[in-house]
C-alpha positions as CSV (number, residue, x, y, z in Angstrom):
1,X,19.0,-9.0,-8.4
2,X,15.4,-9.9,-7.8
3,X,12.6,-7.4,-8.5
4,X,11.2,-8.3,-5.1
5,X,9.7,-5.2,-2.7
6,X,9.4,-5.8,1.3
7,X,8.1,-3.1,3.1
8,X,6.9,-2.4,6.6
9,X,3.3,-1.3,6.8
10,X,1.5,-1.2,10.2
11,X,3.9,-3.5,11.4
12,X,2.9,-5.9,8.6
13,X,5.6,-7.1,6.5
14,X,4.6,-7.2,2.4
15,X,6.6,-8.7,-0.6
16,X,5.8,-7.4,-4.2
17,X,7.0,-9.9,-6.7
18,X,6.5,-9.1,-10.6
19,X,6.4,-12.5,-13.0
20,X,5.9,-13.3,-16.6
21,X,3.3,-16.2,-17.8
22,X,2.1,-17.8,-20.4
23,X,-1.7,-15.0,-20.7
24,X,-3.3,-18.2,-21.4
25,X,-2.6,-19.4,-18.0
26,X,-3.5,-16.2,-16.3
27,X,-7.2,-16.3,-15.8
28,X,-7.1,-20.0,-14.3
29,X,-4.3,-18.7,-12.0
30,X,-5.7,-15.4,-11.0
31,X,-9.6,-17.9,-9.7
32,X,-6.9,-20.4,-8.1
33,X,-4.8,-17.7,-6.3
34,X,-8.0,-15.7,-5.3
35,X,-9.9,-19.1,-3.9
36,X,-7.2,-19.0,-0.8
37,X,-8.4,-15.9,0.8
38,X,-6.1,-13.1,1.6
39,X,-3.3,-14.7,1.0
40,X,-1.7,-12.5,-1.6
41,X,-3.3,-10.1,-4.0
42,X,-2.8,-10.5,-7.6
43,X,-2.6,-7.8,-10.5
44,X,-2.3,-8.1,-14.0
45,X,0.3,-5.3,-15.6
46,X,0.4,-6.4,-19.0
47,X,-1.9,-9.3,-20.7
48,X,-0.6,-9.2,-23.8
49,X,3.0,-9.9,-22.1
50,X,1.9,-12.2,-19.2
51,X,3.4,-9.9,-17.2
52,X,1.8,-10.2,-13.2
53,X,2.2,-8.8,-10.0
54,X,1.5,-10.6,-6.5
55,X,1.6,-8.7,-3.4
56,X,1.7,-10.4,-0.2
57,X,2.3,-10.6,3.5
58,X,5.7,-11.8,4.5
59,X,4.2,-14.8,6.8
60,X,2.6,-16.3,3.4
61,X,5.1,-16.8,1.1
62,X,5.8,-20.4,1.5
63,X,1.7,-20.6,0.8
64,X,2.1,-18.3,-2.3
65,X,5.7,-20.4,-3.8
66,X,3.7,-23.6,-3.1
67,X,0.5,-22.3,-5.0
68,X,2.6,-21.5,-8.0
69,X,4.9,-24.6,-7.5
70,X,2.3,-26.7,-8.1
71,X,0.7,-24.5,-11.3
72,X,3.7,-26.6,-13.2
73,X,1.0,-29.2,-12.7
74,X,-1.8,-27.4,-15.0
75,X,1.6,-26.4,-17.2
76,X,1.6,-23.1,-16.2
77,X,5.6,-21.5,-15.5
78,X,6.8,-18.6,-14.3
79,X,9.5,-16.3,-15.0
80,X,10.6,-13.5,-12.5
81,X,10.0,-10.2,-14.1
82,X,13.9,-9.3,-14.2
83,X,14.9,-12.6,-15.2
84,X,12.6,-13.1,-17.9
85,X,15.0,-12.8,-21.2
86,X,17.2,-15.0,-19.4
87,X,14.6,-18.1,-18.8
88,X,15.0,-18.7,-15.4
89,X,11.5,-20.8,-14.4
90,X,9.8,-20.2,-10.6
C-alpha cells in the first residue's frame, strides 16, 4: 500500500507523500524543489533518516515525479516511506 494522503480542501485536491533520501542529498533537493514556486511544499521529518515529506496539489504531480525523476541525475534516489526496507527506488 502506498503511504500517499489525498484530500479535498476548498475544493483543492492535495497528495502527501512521505520518502527516504540519502540527508546528504536533502539540502540541494529541498533549494531545487522550492525554486518552482508553489508547486509542492517540502518537510523534513527526520534528517538523520532522510526521511521527507512533500505535500502537493493533485494537478502537480507529474511536475513534482519529473522534479525528482530527474534528481537521479545529481545521484540523489528515493525510496517511498513504506517501502523503504524493501528498496523499491522513485
Amino acid at each position: 500500500m502506498r503511504p500517499d494522503t489525498t484530500r479535498a480542501h476548498k475544493n483543492i485536491l492535495e497528495t502527501t507523500k512521505k520518502f527516504v533520501m540519502d540527508r546528504k542529498g536533502i539540502g540541494f533537493f529541498k533549494a531545487i524543489l522550492e525554486s518552482y514556486e508553489d508547486v509542492a511544499i517540502f518537510s523534513v521529518l527526520d534528517g538523520k533518516s532522510g526521511l521527507i515529506e512533500i505535500v502537493y496539489p493533485f494537478n502537480f504531480e507529474q511536475d513534482v515525479v519529473a522534479i525528482m525523476s530527474d534528481m537521479k541525475n545529481y545521484g540523489i534516489a528515493f525510496k517511498e516511506a513504506a517501502d523503504a526496507e524493501h528498496g523499491k527506488d522513485t
